[in-house]
C-alpha positions in Angstrom: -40.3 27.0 44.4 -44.1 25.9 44.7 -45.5 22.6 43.7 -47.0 24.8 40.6 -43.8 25.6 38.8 -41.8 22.2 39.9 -45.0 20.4 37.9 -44.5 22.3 35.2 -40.8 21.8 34.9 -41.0 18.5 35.3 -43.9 17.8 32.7 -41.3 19.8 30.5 -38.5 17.6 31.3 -40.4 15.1 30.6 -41.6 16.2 27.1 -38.1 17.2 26.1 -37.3 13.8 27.7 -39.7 12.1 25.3 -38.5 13.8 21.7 -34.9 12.9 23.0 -36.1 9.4 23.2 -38.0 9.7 20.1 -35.0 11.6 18.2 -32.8 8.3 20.1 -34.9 5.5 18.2 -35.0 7.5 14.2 -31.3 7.5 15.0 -31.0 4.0 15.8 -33.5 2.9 13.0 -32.0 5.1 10.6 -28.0 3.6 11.6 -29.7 -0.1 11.5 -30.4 0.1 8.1 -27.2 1.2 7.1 -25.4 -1.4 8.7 -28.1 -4.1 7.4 -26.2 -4.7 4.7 -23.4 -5.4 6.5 -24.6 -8.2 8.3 -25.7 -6.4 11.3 -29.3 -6.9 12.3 -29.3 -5.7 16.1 -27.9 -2.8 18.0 -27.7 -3.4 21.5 -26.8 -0.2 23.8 -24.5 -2.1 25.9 -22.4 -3.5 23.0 -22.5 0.1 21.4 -18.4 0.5 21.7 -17.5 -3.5 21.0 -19.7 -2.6 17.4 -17.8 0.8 16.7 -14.6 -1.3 16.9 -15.6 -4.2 15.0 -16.2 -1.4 12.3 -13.7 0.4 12.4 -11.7 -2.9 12.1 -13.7 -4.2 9.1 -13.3 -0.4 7.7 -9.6 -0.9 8.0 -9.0 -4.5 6.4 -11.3 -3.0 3.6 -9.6 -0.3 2.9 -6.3 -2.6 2.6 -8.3 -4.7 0.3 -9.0 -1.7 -2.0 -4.8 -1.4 -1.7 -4.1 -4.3 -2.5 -6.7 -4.4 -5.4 -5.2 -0.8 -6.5 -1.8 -2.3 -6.6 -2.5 -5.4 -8.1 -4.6 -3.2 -11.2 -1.5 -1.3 -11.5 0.8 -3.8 -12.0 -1.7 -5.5 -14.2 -1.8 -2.5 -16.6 2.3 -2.5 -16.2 2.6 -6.4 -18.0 0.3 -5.2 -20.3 1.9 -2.4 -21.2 5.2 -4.6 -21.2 3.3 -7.3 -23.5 1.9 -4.7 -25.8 5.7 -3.5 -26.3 7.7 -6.8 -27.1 4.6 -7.7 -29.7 5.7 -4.7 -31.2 9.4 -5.6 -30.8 8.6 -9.5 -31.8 6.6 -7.9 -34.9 9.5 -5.6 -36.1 11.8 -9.1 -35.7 9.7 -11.5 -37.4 9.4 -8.2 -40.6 13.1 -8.2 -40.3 13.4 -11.9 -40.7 10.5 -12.3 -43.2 12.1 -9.4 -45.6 16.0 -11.8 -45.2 14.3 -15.0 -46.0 12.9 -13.9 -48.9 16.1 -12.0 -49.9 18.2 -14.9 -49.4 15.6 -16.8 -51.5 16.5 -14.9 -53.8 20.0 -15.0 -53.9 20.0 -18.9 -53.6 17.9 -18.6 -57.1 20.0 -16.1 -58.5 23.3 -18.5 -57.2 21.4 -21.6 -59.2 21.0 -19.9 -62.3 24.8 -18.8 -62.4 25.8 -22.1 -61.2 24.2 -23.8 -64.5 
């Protein structure tokens, strides 16, 4: 190869070199503002890895979290269920014991008129 083509090759390594970089730092920019939220400010390149698995580790004790939360709901919606039944049950008791009292009421009236 001549000095003419290895300039030219390497000016367009270079280029392609430069949108990599460029293409790089959107990436970066673009991932550091969706883990700003998260309390992450600064992506080093060297810590790259140690972040993944912090994530992945926060990922997974959220995701128990939403579990848990699940569960919990669901037994939540079980006592009320539960609740809503023996108010029906207690209701029905106390209709049973309202429609005794007053028919014993009346048959302690009825008793105190014969007895006379």
């Amino acid at each position: 190869m001549t000095r003419r083509p290895l300039k030219k090759t390497f000016s367009e390594l270079k280029e392609t070199l430069k949108k990599l970089r460029t293409g790089f730092d959107q990436l970066k920019l673009s991932v550091s503002g969706k883990l700003e939220p998260l309390g992450i400010t600064e992506i080093l390149e060297s810590e790259v890895k140690s972040l993944l698995e912090s994530l992945k580790s926060r990922l997974k004790a959220w995701q128990e979290q939403i579990k848990q939360k699940a569960d919990i709901e669901k037994q939540i919606a079980d006592i009320d269920s539960e609740v809503k039944r023996l108010d029906a049950v207690i209701d029905t008791q106390v209709k049973a014991l309202t429609e005794k009292q007053t028919n014993l009421e009346r048959l302690e009236k009825e008793l105190a008129r014969r007895g006379r």
